[in-house]
VEXGU-662988 format. One record per residue (C-alpha): x, y, z negated; residue in three letters. Coordinates in steps of 0.02 Angstrom, whole numbers, plus 50000, padded with zeros to 5 digits. Layout:
BEGIN
XYZALA/...
END
This chain:
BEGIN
531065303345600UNK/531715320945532UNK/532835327845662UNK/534005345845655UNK/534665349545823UNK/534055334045869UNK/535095322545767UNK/534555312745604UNK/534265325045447UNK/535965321145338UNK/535325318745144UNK/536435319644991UNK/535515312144826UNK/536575318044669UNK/536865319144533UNK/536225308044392UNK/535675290544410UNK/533785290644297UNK/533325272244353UNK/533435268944530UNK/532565281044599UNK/533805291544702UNK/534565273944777UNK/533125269144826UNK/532625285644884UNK/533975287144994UNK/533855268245064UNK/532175270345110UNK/532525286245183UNK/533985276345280UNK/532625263845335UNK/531675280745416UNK/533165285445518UNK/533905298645404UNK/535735298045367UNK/535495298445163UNK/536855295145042UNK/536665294044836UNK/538055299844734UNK/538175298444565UNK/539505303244431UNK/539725286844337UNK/538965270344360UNK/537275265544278UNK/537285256544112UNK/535925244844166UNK/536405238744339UNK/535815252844449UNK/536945257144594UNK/537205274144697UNK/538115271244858UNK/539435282944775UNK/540245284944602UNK/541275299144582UNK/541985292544408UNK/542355272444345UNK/542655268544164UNK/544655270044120UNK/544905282044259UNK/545425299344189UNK/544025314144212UNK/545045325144317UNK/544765311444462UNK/542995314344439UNK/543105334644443UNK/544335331544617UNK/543045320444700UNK/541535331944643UNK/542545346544742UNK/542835336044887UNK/541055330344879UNK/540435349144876UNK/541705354445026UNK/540615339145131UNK/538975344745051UNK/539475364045116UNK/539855359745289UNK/538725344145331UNK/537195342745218UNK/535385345345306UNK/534425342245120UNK/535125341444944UNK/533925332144827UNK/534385335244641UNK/533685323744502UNK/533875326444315UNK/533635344144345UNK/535575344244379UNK/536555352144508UNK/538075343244565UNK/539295353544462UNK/538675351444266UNK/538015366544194UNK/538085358944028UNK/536515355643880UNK/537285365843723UNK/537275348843636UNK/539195342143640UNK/539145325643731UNK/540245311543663UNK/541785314043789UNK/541585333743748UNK/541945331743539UNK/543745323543581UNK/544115339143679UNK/544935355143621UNK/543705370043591UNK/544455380543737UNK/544355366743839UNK/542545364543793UNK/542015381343814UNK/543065382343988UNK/542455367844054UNK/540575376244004UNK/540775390744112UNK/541725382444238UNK/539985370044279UNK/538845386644241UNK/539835397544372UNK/539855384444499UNK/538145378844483UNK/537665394244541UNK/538935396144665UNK/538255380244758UNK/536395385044760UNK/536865401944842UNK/538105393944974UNK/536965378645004UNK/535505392345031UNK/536485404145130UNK/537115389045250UNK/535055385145267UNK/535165368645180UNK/533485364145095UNK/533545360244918UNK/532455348444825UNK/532225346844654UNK/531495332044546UNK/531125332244359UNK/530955316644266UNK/530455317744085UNK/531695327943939UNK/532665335544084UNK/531175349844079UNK/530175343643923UNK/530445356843787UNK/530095354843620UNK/529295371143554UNK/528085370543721UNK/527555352943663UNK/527205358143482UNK/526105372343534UNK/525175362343665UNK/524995347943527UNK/525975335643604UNK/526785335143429UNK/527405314543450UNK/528435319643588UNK/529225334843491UNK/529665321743358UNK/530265307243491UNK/531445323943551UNK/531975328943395UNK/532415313143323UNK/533495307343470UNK/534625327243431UNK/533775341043536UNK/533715358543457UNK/532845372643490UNK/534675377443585UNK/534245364943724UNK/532275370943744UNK/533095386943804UNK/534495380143908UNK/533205370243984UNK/532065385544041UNK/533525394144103UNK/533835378244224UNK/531935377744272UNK/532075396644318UNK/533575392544432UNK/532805378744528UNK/531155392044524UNK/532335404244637UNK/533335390344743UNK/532325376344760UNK/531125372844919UNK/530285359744835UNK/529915353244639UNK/529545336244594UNK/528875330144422UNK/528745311844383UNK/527935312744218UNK/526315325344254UNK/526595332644075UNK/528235341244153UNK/527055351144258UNK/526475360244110UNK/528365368744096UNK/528785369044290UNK/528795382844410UNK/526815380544479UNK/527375373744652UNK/528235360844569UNK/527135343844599UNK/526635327344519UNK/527595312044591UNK/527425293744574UNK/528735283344527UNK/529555270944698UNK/531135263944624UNK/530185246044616UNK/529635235644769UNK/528255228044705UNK/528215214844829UNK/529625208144762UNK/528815204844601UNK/528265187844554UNK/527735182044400UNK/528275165144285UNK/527035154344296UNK/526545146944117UNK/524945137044054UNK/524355128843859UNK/525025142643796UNK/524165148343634UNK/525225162343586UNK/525375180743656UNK/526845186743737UNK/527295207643720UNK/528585212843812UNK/529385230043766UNK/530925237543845UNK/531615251543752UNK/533225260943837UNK/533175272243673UNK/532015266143523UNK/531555283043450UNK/531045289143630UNK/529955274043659UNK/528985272143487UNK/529935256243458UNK/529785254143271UNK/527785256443283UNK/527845241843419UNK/528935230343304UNK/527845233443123UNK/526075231543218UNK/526545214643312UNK/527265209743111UNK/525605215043036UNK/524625205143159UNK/525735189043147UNK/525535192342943UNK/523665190242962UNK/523765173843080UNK/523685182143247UNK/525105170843370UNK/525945184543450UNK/527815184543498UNK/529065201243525UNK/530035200743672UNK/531385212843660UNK/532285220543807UNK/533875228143755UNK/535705227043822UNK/535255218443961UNK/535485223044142UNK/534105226444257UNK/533795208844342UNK/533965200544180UNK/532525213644097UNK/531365207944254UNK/531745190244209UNK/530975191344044UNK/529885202144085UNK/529035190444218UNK/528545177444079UNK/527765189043948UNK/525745189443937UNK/525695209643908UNK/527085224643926UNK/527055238543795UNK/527985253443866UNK/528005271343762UNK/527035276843643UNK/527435294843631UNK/527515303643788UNK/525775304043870UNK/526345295044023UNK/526935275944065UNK/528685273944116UNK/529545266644271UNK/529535250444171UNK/527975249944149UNK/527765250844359UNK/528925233644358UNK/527625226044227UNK/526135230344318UNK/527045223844479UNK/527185206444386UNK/525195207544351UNK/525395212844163UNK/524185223244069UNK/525335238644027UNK/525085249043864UNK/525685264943849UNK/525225282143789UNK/524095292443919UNK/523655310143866UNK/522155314343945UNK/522365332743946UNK/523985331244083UNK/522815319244195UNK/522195336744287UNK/523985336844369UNK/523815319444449UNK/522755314344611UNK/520915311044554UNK/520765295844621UNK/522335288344531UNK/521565295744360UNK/520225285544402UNK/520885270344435UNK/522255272344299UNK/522305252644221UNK/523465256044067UNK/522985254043899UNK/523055268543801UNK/523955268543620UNK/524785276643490UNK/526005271943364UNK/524145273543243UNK/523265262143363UNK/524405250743439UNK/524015233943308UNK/521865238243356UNK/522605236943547UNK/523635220243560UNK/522215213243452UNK/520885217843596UNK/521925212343723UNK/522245196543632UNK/520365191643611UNK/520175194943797UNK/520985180343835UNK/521915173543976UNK/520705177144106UNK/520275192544058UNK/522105198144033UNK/522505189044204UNK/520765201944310UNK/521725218444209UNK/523385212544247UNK/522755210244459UNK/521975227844425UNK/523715232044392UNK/524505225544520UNK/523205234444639UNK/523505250944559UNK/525585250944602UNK/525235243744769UNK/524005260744800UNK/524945273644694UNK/526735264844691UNK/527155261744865UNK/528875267444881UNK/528655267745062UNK/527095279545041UNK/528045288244908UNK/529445293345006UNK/528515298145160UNK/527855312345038UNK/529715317344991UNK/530195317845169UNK/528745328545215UNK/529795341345085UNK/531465341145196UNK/530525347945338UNK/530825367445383UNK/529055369245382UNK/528635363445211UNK/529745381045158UNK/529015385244982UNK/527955371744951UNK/527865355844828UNK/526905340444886UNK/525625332144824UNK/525935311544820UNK/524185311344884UNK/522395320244917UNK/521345309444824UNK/
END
């Protein structure tokens, strides 16, 4: 257990819910002996729960900016570790793209509210440094990604996937002004996609996903079936290569080929995992270079996962795990030659790749393993350094 003065280390997780990885962060940290808390401003859209919401639909904002004070006044005088996600601080230094709550405001309220999150951002990574607190920092995919560093380093899909979904050239630079920050305040960087590395201070460090417990995973059980099952879950389509997904499995089922689109949308999380369970195959991204935290849920189940790997970022992430990396690589060009392979496996061959997969997130997934290498980061003596998820 992490102790300070001899007492449990007292963890505050804030302040974006991305998945569920700062709940479960902070319950397994719990399960360690740490007092951890997540708080989040608003309640996940697909089911995901912090152990705090500072802000419920029909409740006016200025409840949420009086709890976030509060919440800073406890952070101030009682916090051990702050672990960030998002890239965010808990006051919101805003992207220069208007959300949809900002357009219905006034301009001067706007630009007021703007400075007001800037200023204070900055105010709480001095106090929380001068008060000794350590400060972690984890990245988790267009939080750092920037769209003129993935054109030049020809990662041009993901430029497009950014571009189409309204980032500007604006937001690149907002974004390296936020990765500088966390360069000067942060004890510790986390990336979960190993592309981010690329654009992160070079402490900063690859990290697995743990939001699933794969041993909770079981899969439907379903025999004399002739036709193919895909499963794709896309939270956004244009981030996820959706549209490529949709016209290859119609091209295939054009030329006599029995597959059948699952679609995962609008659903909450224990209903995705339901449908997920019975599909043959998952097909996460296609754009990115990396597989998704979805695409850890699917290979829990035993599905062969597809997803876009870029080789090139595979020098950020343990050896060993390159190695034993079971996804299926495709792009929106190859995805049709892809399902078509893994069709003519079939079933038993689908059913060894799918146990490969299941082996892989029980090595590199274990969010048990996983956090161990996060608490290593809230120790004193880990001042300065990232972690590695693992030595190879």
């Amino acid at each position: 257990m992490s102790l300070r003065n001899g007492r449990p280390l007292r963890v505050f997780h804030v302040p974006a819910l991305v998945g569920d990885h700062g709940p479960s962060l902070a319950s397994l940290e719990r399960q360690a002996g740490l007092r951890s808390e997540c708080v989040a401003e608003m309640p996940h859209a697909f089911g995901f729960s912090a152990d705090v919401a500072l802000w419920h639909p029909g409740e006016p904002p200025v409840l949420m900016e009086l709890r976030r004070l509060a919440l800073f006044a406890r952070i101030v005088v009682c916090a051990d570790v702050v672990h960030y996600n998002w890239g965010r601080t808990l006051f919101p230094d805003l992207r220069p793209r208007p959300s949809p709550a900002e357009r219905g405001r006034p301009s001067w309220m706007r630009h007021a509210y703007r400075a007001y999150g800037r200023w204070m951002a900055e105010l709480e990574l001095r106090l929380l440094r001068l008060r000794g607190v350590r400060i972690v920092v984890t990245f988790q995919g267009n939080d750092a990604r920037q769209m003129d560093r993935c054109r030049a380093s020809g990662a041009w899909r993901a430029a497009d996937a950014m571009a189409a979904t309204g980032c500007t050239a604006g937001e690149d630079e907002w974004k390296r002004r936020v990765i500088a920050r966390c360069g000067r305040f942060a004890h510790a960087i986390f990336a979960l996609n190993p592309d981010l590395c690329r654009v992160l201070p070079p402490r900063a460090r690859f990290l697995p996903y743990l939001h699933w417990d794969h041993r909770r995973a079981q899969r439907a059980v379903h025999s004399g079936r002739d036709e193919m099952v895909v499963a794709h879950a896309p939270s956004v389509r244009a981030q996820k290569g959706t549209e490529a997904v949709v016209s290859a499995i119609g091209r295939l089922q054009a030329a006599g080929v029995p597959l059948r689109l699952e679609l995962i949308e609008g659903m909450c999380h224990r209903e995705c995992l339901q449908v997920m369970a019975g599909a043959d195959v998952f097909v996460d991204q296609l754009l990115y270079g990396w597989y998704g935290g979805a695409a850890v849920e699917a290979m829990s189940f035993g599905l062969p996962t597809v997803a876009f790997i870029d080789d090139r970022d595979l020098a950020y992430v343990p050896k060993t795990m390159a190695r034993e990396l079971p996804v299926v690589s495709a792009t929106p060009e190859t995805i049709a030659d892809r399902l078509l392979e893994l069709y003519h496996m079939g079933p038993e061959r689908r059913n060894a790749l799918g146990s490969a997969s299941r082996v892989f997130v029980e090595r590199w997934h274990d969010p048990s393993v996983v956090a161990k290498v996060v608490m290593r980061a809230y120790e004193p003596t880990a001042l300065g350094q990232g972690a590695s998820a693992d030595a190879d």
